[in-house]
C-alpha positions in Angstrom: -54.3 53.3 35.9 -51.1 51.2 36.1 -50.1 48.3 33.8 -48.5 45.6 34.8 -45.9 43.6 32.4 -45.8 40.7 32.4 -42.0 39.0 31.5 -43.2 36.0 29.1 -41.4 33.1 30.7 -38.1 32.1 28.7 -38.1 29.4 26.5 -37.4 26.1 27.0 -34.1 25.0 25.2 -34.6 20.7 24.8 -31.9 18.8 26.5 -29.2 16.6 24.5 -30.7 13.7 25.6 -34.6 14.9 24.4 -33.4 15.9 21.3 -31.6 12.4 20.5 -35.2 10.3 21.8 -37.0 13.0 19.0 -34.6 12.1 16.4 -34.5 8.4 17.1 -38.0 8.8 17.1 -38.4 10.3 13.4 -35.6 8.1 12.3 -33.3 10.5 11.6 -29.5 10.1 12.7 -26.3 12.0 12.4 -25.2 13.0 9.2 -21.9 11.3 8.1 -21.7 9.4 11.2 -19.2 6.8 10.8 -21.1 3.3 10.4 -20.7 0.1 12.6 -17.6 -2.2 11.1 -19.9 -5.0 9.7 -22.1 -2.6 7.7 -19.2 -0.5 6.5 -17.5 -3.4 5.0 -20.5 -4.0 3.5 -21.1 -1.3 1.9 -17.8 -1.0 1.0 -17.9 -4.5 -1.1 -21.2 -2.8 -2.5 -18.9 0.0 -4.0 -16.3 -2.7 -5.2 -17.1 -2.0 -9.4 -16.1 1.7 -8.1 -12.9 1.0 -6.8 -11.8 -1.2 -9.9 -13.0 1.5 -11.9 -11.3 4.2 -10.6 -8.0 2.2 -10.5 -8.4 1.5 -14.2 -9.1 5.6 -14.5 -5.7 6.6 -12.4 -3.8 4.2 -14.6 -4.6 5.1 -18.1 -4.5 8.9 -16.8 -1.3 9.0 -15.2 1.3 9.1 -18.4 -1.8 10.3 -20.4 0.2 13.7 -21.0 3.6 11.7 -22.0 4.2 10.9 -25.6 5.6 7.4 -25.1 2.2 6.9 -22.7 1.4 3.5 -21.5 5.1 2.4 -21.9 6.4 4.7 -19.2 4.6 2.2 -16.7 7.4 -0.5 -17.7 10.3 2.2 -18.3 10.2 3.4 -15.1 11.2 0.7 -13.0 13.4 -0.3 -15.7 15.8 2.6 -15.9 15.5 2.8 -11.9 17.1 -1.6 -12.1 19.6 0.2 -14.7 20.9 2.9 -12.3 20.8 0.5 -9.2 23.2 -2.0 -11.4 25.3 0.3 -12.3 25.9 2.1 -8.7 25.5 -1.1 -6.8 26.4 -3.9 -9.5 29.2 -2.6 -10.8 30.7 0.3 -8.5 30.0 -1.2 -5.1 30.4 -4.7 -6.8 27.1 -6.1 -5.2 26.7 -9.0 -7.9 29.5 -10.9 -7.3 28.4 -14.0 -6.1 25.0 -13.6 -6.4 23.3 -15.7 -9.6 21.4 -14.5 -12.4 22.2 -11.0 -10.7 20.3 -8.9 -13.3 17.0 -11.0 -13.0 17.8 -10.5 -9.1 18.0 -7.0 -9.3 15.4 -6.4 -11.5 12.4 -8.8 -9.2 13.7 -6.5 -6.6 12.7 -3.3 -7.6 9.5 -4.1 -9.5 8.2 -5.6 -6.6 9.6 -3.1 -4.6 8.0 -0.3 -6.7 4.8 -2.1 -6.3 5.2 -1.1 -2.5 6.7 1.9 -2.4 4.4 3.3 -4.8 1.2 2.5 -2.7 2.0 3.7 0.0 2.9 7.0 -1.4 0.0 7.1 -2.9 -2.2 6.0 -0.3 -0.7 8.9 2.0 -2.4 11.9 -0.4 -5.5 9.8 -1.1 -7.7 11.6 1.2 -5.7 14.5 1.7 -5.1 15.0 -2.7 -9.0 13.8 -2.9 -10.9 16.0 -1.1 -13.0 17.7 -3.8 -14.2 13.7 -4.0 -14.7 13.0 -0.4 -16.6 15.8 0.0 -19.2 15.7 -2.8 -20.1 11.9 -2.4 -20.9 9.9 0.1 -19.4 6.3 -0.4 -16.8 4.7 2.2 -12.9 6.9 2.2 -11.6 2.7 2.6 -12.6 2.6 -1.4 -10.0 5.6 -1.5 -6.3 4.0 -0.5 -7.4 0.2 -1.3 -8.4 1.9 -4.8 -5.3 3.2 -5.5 -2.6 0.5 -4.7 -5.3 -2.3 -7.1 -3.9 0.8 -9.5 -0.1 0.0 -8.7 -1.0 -3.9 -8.6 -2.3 -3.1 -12.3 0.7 -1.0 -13.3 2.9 -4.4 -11.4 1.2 -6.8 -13.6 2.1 -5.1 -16.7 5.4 -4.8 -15.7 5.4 -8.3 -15.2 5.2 -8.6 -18.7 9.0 -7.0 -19.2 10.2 -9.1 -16.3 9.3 -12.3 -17.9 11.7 -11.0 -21.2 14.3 -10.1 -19.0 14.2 -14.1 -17.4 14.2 -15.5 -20.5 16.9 -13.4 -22.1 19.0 -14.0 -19.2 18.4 -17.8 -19.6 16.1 -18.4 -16.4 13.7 -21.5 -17.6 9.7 -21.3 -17.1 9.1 -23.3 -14.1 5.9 -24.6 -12.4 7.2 -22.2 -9.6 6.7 -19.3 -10.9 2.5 -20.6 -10.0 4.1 -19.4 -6.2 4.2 -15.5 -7.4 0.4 -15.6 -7.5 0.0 -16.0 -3.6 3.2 -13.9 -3.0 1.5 -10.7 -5.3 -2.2 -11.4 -3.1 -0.5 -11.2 0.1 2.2 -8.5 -1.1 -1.4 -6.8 -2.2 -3.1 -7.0 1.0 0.0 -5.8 2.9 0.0 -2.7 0.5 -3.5 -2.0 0.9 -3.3 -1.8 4.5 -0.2 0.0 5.2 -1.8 2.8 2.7 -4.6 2.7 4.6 -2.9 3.5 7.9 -0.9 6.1 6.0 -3.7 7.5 4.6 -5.4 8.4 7.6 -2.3 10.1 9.2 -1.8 12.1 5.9 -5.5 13.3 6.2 -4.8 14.3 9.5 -0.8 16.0 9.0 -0.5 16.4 4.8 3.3 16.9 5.6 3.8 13.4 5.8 3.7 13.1 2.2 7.1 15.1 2.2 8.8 12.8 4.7 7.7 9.5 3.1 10.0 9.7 0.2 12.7 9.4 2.8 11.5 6.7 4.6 10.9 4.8 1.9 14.5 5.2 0.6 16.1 4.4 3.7 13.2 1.1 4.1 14.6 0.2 0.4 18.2 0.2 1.3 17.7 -2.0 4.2 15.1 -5.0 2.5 17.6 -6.1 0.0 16.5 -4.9 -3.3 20.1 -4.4 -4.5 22.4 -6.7 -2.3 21.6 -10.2 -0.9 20.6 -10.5 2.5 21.3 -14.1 2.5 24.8 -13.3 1.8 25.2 -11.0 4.3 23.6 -12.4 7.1 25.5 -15.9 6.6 28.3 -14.0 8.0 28.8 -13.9 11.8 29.9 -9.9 12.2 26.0 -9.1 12.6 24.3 -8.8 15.7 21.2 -11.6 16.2 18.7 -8.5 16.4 19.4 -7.0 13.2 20.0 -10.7 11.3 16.0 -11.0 12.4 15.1 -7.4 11.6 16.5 -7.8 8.3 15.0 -11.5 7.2 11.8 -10.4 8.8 11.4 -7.2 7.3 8.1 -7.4 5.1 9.4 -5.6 2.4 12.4 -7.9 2.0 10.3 -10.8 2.8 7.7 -10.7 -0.6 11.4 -9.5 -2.4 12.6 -12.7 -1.9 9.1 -15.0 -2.1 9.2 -13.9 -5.7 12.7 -14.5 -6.6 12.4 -17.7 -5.1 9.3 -18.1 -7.8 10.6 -16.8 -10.5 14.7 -17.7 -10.3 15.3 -20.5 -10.4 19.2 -20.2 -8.9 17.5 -18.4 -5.8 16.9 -21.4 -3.8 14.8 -22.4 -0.6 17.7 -22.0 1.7 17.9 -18.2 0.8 14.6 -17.8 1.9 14.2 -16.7 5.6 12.8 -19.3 8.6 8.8 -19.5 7.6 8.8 -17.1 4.7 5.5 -18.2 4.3 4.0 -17.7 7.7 5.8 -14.6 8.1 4.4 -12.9 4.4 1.0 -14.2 6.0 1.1 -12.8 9.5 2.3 -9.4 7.6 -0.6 -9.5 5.7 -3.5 -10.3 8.3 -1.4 -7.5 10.5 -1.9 -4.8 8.0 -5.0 -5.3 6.2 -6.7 -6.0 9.2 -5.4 -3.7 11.6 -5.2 -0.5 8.7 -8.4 -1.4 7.9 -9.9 -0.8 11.4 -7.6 2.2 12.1 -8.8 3.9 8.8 -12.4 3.2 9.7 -12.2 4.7 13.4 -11.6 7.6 11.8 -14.3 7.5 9.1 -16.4 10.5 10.2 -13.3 13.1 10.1 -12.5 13.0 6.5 -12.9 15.7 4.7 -13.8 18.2 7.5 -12.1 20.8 8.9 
């Protein structure tokens, strides 16, 4: 008597498109997908006592190891204007003919810091956070916007040292000095966004971080933190190009917004054509556009 096997037929894998109609179905979607832009802004906003908190948390951490603690956050920059006057004020002899050089100098490089700061830290915040992006779930935009509100903080009380160094050096209180509020928001929203953009390429290629150091440096020597650009550009050696690269430069162009608040022998004539317009475009350009390139490539943080 012969048997006969039968082969049971092979199973049925579900296509793509079955299996997306059954999970659509049950209301399930893809985990970590990256959100439409209205709802991620959204939830972002929802997660804004977060962000202000962990500002507030990098700050007071950062010298938390240092003796002097807190006060580092004004020494810094002030030892950095000390060395910069002494190479460029007094070797190079970059002060003649500029007013109230030492107030000059000194607006330059805090708000300068305030820049170059957030966007060096914006570059490692995914890439130095990724213990944190990959336990929670909450938007990586909270990440890079978090941490330049933490140099905006460490700005303000730096602020505080800047307003000695005016008085001392015999710059009055003027109702100007209102005009560094709108020049610090815009400065803020520029920062924001340029770390945001940087922060998704240092996700992507961590060896950024080591190359931004120089291209801040050589940005810094170029946006007038040191030396007038007012002064130079008056002259006629200079190609047009590089007289509009320089005045337009976005760096150079808060620089001089909030010298022009603050000193009151930096006049409106030193200030580029439509400062205003141009800190403003700046702004829109890289908060809005680094926002959207961030959030394009929500989804790939923290993987791999």
């Amino acid at each position: 008597m012969s048997q006969v096997l039968h082969t049971p037929p092979p199973t049925q894998v579900p296509a793509e498109d079955d299996l997306a109609a059954l999970a659509a179905r049950h209301g399930l979607s893809v985990s970590g997908a990256r959100p439409s832009l209205p709802e991620y802004v959204r939830r972002l906003w929802a997660r804004r006592h977060f962000i202000t908190a962990f500002a507030t948390a990098k700050l007071t951490a950062q010298y938390s190891q240092a003796k002097l603690g807190q006060v580092w956050q004004v020494m810094t920059p002030l030892l950095n204007a000390a060395v910069y006057y002494f190479i460029f004020g007094v070797l190079l002899g970059t002060k003649h003919n500029v007013p109230d050089y030492v107030p000059f100098l000194v607006t330059g490089v805090f708000i300068w810091t305030f820049t170059q700061s957030s966007i060096m830290a914006g570059t490692r915040a995914i890439a130095g956070n990724l213990g944190l992006v990959r336990a929670l779930h909450f938007p990586r935009a909270a990440l890079p916007i978090s941490f330049a509100l933490q140099q905006l903080q460490q700005l303000l009380f730096s602020m505080a040292a800047l307003v000695v160094i005016l008085l001392c050096f015999g710059v009055p209180v003027a109702a100007s000095w209102l005009l560094a509020i709108p020049a610090l928001v815009l400065q803020f929203v520029f920062n924001a966004g340029v770390s945001m953009i940087m922060a998704r390429m240092g996700a992507k290629t961590p060896d950024i971080a080591q190359l931004m150091p120089f291209v801040l440096r050589t940005w810094m020597y170029v946006s007038g933190v040191m030396w007038s650009i007012d002064k130079l550009t008056a002259k006629d050696h200079l190609p047009h190009i590089v007289t509009i690269l320089l005045e337009t430069n976005p760096a150079a162009v808060y620089i001089d917004l909030m010298r022009y608040a603050l000193i009151d022998s930096f006049h409106a004539h030193q200030l580029p054509p439509h400062v205003w317009a141009a800190a403003t475009g700046w702004a829109l350009l890289a908060g809005i556009g680094g926002f959207i390139y961030f959030w394009k490539a929500e989804e790939t943080y923290g993987r791999g």
